[in-house]
DRENPA-441892 format. One record per residue: x, y, z of N, C-alpha, C in turn; residue in one letter; residue number from 0. Coordinates in steps of 0.001 Angstrom, whole numbers. Layout:
BEGIN
X	Y	Z	X	Y	Z	X	Y	Z	A	NUM
...
This chain:
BEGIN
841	-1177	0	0	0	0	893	1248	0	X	0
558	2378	-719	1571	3331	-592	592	4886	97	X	1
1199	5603	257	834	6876	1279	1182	7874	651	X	2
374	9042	470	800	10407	61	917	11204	889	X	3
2596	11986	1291	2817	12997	1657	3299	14632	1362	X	4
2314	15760	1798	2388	16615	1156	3064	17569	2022	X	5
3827	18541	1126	4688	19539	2109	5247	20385	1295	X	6
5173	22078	1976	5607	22809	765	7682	22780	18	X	7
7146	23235	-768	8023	23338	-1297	9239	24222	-761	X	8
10694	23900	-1055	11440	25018	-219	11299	26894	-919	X	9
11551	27576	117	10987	28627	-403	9864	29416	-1154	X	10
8889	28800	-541	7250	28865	-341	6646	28826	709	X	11
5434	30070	867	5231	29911	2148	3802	30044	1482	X	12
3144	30087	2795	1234	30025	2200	502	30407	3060	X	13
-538	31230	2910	-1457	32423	4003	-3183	32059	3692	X	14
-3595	31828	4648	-5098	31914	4489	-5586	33022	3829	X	15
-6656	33350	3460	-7393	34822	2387	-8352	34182	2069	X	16
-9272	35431	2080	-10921	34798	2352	-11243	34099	954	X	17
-10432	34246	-225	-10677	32900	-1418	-10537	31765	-1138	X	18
-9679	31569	-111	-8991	30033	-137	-7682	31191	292	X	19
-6177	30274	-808	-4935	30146	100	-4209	31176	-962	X	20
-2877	31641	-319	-2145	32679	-843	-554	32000	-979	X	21
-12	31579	-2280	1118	31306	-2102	2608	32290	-2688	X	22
3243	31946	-1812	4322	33437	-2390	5672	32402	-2422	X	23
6365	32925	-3431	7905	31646	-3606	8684	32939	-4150	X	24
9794	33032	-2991	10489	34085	-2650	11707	33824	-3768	X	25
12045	32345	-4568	12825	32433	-5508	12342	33663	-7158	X	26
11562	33971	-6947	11132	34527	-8393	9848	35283	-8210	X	27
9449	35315	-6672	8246	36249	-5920	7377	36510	-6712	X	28
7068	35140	-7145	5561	34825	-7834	4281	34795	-6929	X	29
3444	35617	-6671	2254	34914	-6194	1118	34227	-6980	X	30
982	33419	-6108	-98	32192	-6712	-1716	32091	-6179	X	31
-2557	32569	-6421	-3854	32207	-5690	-4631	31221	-6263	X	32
-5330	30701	-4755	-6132	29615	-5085	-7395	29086	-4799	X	33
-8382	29560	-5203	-9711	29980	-5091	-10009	28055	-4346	X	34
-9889	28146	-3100	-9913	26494	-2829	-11065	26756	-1400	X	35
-11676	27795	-1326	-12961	28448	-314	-12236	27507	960	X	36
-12711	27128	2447	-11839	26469	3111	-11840	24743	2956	X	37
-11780	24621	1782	-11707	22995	1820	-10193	22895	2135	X	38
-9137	23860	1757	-7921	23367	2233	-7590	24912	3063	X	39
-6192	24476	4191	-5981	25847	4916	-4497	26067	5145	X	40
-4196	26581	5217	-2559	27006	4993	-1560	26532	6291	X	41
-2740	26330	7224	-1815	25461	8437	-1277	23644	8087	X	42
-2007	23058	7355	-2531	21832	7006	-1366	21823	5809	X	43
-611	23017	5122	415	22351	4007	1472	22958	4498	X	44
1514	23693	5976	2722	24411	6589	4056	23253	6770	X	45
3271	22275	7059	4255	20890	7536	3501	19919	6586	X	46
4518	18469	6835	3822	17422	5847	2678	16733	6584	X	47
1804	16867	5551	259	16448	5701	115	14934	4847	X	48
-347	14182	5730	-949	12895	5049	-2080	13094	4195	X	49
-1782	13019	2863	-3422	12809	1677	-4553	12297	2525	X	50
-4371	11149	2681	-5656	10682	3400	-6222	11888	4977	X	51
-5600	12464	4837	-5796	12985	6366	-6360	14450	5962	X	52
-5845	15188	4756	-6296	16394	4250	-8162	15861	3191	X	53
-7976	14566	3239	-9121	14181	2161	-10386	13424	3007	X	54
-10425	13645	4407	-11715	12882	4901	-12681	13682	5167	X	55
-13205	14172	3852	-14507	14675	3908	-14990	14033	2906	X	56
-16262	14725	2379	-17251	13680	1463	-16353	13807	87	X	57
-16890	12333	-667	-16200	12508	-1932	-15976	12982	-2526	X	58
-17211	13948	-2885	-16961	15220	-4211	-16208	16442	-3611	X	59
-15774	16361	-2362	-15190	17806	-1626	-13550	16866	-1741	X	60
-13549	15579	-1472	-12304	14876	-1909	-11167	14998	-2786	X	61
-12222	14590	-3914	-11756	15093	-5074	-11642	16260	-6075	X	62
-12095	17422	-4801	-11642	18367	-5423	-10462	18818	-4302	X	63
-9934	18392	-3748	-9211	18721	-2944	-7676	17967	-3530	X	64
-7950	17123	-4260	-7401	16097	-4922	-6574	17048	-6171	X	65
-7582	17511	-6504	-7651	18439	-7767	-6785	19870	-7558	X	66
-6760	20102	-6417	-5933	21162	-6291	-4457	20840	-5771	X	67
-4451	20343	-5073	-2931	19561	-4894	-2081	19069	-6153	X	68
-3018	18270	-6332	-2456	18030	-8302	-1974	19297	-8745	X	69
-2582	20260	-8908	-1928	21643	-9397	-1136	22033	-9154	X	70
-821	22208	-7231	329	22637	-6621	1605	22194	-6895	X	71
1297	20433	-7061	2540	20137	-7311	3233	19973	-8463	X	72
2043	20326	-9666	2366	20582	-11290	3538	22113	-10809	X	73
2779	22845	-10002	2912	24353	-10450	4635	24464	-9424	X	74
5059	23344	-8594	6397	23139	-7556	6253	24005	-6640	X	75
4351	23990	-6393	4347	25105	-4792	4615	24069	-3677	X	76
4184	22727	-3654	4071	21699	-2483	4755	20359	-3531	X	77
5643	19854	-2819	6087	18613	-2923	5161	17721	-2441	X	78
5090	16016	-3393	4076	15208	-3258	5053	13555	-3042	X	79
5593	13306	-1671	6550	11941	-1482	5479	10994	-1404	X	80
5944	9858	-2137	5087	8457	-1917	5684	7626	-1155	X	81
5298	7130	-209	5757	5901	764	4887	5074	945	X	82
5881	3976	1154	5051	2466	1101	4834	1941	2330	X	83
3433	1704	2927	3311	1393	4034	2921	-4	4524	X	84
């Protein structure tokens, strides 16, 4: 069985804002917003967060939660480690 762990990226930090989350990456001081309302919160990707642990709400709030992480880690705001448990 394997495990998803999420955690930001180095030199990225991330702020609550009444859209959802605020990300700023001090290499190239891009900001990033992310209209994610509070299904996700900026304390929860401060440190590494277990997938399963950011995803136990109902399915369709799941997978959109799913859906935005996917992005983050397209976009190298949050690193995504797989471990085998």
């Amino acid at each position: 069985m394997e495990d998803v762990i999420y955690r930001l990226a180095s030199g990225v930090s991330v702020r609550n804002e009444s859209f959802g989350l605020l990300f700023y990456c001090a290499e190239d001081t891009n900001l990033t917003f992310v209209n994610s309302g509070d299904l996700l919160d900026a304390e929860q990707l401060s440190g590494c967060q277990n997938a399963s642990d950011l995803c136990r709400l109902s399915e369709s709030k799941s997978k959109k939660i799913q859906k935005i992480l996917s992005k983050l880690v397209e976009r190298g705001l949050i690193l995504e480690n797989r471990i085998s448990v």
